[in-house]
C-alpha positions as CSV (number, residue, x, y, z in Angstrom):
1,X,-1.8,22.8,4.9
2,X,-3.6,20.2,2.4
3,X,-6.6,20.7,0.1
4,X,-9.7,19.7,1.5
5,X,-10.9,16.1,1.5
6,X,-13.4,15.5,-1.1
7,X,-16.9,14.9,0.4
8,X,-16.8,10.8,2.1
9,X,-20.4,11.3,2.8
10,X,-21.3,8.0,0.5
11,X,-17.8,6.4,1.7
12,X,-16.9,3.8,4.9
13,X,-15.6,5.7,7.3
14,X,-13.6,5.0,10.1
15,X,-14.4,4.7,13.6
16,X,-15.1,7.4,15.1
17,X,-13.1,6.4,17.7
18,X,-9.5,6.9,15.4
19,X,-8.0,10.3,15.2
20,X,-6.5,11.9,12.6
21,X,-3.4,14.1,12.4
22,X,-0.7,15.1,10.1
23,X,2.9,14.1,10.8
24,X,6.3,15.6,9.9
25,X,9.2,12.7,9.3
26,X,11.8,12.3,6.9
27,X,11.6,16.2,4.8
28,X,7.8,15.7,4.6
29,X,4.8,15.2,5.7
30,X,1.9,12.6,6.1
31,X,-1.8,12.0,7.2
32,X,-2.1,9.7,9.5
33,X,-5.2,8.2,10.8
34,X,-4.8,6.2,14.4
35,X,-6.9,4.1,16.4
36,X,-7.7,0.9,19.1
37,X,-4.7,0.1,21.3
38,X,-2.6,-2.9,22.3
39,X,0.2,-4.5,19.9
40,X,0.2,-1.7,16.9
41,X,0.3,-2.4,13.3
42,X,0.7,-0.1,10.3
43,X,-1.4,-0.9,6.9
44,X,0.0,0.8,3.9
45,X,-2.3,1.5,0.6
46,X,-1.0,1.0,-2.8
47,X,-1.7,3.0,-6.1
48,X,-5.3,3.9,-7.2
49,X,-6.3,4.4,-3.5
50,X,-5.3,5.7,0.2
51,X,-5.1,4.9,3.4
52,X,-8.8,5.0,3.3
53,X,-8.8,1.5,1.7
54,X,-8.1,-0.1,5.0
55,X,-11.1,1.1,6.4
56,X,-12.7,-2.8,7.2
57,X,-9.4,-4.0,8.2
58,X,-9.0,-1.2,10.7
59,X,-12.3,-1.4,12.0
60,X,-11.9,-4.8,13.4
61,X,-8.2,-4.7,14.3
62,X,-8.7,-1.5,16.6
63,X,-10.4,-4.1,19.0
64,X,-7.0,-5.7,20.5
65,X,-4.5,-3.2,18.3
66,X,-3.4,0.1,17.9
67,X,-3.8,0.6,13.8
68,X,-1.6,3.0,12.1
69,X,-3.1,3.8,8.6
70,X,-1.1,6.5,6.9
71,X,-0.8,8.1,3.5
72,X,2.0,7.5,1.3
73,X,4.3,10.4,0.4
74,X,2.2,12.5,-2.5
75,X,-0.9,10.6,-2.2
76,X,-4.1,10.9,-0.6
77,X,-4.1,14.0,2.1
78,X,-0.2,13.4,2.4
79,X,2.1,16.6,1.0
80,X,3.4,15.9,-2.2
81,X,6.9,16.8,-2.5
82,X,9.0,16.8,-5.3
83,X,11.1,13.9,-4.9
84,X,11.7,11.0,-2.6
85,X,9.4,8.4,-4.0
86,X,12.1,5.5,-4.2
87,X,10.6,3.1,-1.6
88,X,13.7,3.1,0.6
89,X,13.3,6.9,1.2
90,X,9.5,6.4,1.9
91,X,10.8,3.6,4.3
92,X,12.3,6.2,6.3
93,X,9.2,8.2,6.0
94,X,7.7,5.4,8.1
95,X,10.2,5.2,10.4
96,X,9.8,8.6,11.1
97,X,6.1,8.4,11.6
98,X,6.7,5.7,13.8
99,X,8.7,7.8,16.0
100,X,6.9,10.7,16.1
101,X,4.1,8.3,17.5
102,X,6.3,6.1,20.2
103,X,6.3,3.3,18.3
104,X,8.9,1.0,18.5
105,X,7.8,-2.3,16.4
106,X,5.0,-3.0,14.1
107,X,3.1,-5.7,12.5
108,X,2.8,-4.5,9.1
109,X,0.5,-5.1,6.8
110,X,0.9,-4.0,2.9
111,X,-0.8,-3.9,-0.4
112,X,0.6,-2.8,-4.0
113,X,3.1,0.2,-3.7
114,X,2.5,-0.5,-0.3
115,X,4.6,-4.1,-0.5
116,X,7.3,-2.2,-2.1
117,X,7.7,0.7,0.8
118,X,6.9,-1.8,3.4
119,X,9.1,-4.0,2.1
120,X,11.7,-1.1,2.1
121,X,10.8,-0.3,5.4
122,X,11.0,-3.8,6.9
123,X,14.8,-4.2,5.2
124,X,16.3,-1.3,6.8
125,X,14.6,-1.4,10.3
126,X,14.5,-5.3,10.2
127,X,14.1,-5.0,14.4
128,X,11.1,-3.2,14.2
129,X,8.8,-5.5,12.2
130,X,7.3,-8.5,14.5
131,X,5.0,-9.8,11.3
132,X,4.7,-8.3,7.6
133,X,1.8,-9.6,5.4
134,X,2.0,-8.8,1.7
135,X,-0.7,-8.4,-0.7
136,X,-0.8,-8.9,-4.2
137,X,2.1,-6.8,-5.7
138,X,5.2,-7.8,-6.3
139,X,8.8,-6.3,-5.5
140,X,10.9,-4.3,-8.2
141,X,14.3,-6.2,-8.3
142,X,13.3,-9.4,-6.5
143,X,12.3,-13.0,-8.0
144,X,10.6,-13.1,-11.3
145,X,10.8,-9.1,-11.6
146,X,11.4,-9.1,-15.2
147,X,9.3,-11.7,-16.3
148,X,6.6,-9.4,-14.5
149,X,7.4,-6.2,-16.3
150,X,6.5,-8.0,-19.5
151,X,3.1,-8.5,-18.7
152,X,1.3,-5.6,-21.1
153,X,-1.4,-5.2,-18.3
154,X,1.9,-3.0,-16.8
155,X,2.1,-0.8,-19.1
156,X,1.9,2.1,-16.8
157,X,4.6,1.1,-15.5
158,X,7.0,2.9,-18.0
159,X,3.7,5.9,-18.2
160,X,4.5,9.2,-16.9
161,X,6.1,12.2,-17.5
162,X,4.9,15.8,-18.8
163,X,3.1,15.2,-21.7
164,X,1.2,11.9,-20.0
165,X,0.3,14.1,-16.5
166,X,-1.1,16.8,-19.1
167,X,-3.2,13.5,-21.4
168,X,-4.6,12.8,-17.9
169,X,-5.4,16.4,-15.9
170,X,-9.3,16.6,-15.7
171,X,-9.2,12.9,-16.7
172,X,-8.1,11.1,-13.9
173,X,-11.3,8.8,-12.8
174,X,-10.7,7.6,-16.8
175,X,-7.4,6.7,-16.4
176,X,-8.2,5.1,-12.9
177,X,-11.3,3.1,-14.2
178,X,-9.1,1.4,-16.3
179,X,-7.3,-0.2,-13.3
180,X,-10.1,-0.6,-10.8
181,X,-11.8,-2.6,-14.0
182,X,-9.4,-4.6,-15.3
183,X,-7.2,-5.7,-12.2
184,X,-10.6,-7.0,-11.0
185,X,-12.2,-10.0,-10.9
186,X,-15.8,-8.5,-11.0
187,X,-15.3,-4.8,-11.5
188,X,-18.9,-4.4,-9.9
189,X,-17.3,-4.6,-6.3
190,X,-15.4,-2.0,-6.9
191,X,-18.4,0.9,-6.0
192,X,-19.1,4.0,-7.9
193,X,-19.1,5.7,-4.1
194,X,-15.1,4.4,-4.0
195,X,-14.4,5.8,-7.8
196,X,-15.7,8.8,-6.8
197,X,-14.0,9.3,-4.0
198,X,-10.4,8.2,-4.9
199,X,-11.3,9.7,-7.9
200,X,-11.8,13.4,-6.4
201,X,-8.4,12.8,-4.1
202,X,-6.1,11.7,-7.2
203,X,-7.6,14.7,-8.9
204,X,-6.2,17.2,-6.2
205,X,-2.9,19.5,-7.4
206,X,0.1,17.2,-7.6
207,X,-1.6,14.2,-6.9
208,X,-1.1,12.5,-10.3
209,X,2.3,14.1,-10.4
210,X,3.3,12.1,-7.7
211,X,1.4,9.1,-8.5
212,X,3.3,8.4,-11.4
213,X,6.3,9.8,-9.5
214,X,5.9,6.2,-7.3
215,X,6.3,4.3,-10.5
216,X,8.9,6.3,-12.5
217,X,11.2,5.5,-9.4
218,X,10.7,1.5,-10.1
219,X,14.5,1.3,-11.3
220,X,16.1,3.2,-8.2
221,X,14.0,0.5,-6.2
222,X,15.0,-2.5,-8.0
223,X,18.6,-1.5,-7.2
224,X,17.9,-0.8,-3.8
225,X,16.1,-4.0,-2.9
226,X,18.6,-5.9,-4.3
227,X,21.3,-4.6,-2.2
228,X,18.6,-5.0,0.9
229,X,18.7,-9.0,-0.4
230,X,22.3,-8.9,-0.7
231,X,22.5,-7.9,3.2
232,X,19.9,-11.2,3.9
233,X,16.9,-12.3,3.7
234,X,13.6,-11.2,6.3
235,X,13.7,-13.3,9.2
236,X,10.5,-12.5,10.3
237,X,7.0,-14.6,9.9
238,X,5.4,-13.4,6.3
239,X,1.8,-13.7,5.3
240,X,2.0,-13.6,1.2
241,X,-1.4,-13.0,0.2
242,X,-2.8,-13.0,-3.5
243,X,-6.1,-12.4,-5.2
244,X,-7.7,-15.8,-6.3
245,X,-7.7,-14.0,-9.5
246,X,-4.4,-12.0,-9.7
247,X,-1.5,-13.4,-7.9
248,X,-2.7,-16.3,-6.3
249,X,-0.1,-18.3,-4.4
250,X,1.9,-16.8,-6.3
251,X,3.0,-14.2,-3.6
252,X,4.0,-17.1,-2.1
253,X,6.5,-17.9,-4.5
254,X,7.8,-14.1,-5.2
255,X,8.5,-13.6,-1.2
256,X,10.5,-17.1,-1.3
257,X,13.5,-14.9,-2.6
258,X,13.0,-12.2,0.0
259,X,12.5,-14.1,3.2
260,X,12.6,-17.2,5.3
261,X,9.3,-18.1,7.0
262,X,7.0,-17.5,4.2
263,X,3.5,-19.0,4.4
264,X,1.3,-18.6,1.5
265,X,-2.6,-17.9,1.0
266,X,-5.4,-16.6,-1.3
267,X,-8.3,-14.1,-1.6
268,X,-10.6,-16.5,-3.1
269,X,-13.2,-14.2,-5.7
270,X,-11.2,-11.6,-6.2
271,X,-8.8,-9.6,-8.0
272,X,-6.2,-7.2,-7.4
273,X,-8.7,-5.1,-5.1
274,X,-9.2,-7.1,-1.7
275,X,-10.6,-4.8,0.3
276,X,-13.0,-4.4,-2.1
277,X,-14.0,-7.6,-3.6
278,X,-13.6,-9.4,-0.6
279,X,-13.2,-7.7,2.6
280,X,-14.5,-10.4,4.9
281,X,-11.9,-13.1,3.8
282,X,-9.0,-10.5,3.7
283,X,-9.8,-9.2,7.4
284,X,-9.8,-13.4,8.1
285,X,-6.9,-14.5,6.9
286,X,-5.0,-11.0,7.9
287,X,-6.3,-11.8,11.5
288,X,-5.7,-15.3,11.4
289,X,-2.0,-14.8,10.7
290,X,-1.7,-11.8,13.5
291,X,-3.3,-14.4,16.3
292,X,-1.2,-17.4,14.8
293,X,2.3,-16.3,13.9
């Protein structure tokens, strides 16, 4: 159904132990890699990567979990429909997934874009989340939102559109050095093996499309998570985690407006990109909450 993965060969793989499989939920359809069993949990990837990011996390969960590492809607191997990017649509998508696999409740753990839809997710299906542990994004709509959009760093925020997908076709690992560079805190971790390889999967057909698709739907999501806020906060224990470099502790403070039992904690050296700046401390602390909550 999907264009063929770009060669991983240089890449970390997962275990060969997890499967991989393509699921139908909510009018499309997503690739889904699952592996380890006891108590599952679900990691969702943000922007400028895939599922794929998860890869040390996954690896050493599978040992007492059963991980569910999926591809948003239009990204990585996922199909790339036209619409349905707002987060509480690709909330459902999860929901869906989670179906079609048995599962009834998660611990969730989220990063960028992946906050916002798990953050969606955990909102409407507030029984099926045991834990959620953010990392370094914020939410559209919720605390300091505004003040957040100003930061010119965001600029591609507000980029997208025709005339921006055509600036970028044939460009893409230009466009995505630019974030893998300066939302780190040495760019260096972030490996030429990784560009290449997210590079190649954002440069399949639609793939940019609905990249910038995930942001351009930033104002339907503000409205929707503040009517999730309206209906309550999230009861359940939260992990807010930011880069020592990027958010810091202040996750802690943006998931104060969204829920009740927020603990806070930090990357330490790195940026935006845990998994790869610092993948030993994030699988840490990610475990650490998961044995402790």
């Amino acid at each position: 159904m999907f264009s063929a993965e770009p060669d991983a060969s240089a890449f970390p793989a997962f275990p060969a132990a997890f499967t991989r499989q393509d699921i139908a939920t909510n009018g499309t359809t997503l690739h889904v890699r699952t592996g380890g069993a006891g108590p599952a949990v679900l990691l969702l990837h943000g922007y400028g990567e895939t599922g794929d990011m998860w890869v040390p996390l996954a690896a050493d969960l599978a040992a007492d979990h059963r991980v569910i590492v999926p591809d948003l809607r239009g990204m990585g191997l996922s199909a790339r429909p036209e619409g349905g990017y707002d987060k509480k649509t690709q909330g459902q998508d999860v929901a869906g997934l989670l179906d079609a696999l048995g599962v009834d409740s998660v611990d969730l753990v989220t990063h960028d874009i992946g906050n916002m839809v798990g953050y969606a997710f955990a909102a409407q299906y507030r029984d099926r989340v045991r834990s959620f542990t953010l990392i370094d994004a914020p939410l559209p709509g919720i605390g300091p939102w505004e003040e957040i959009l100003k930061n010119p760093l965001l600029w591609h925020f507000r980029f997208g559109g025709p005339d921006m997908e055509r600036l970028v076709e044939g460009r893409e690992r230009i466009y995505l050095d630019r974030f893998w560079n300066e939302f780190s805190a040495d760019r260096t971790r972030f490996t030429e093996a990784a560009r290449q390889h997210y590079a190649a999967l954002y440069a399949l057909p639609g793939a940019m499309h609905a990249g910038f698709s995930q942001f351009a739907a930033f104002d339907q999501d503000a409205l929707d998570n503040q009517a999730f806020l309206a209906a309550g906060k999230l009861t359940m224990p939260v992990l807010a985690l930011g880069g020592e470099k990027s958010f810091g502790m202040g996750m802690a403070g943006m998931m104060a407006f969204a829920a009740t039992d927020v603990t806070g904690d930090v990357v330490p050296a790195s940026g935006h990109w845990i998994m790869e700046e610092n993948p030993a401390a994030t699988v840490a602390l990610v475990r650490g909450f998961l044995k402790g909550k």
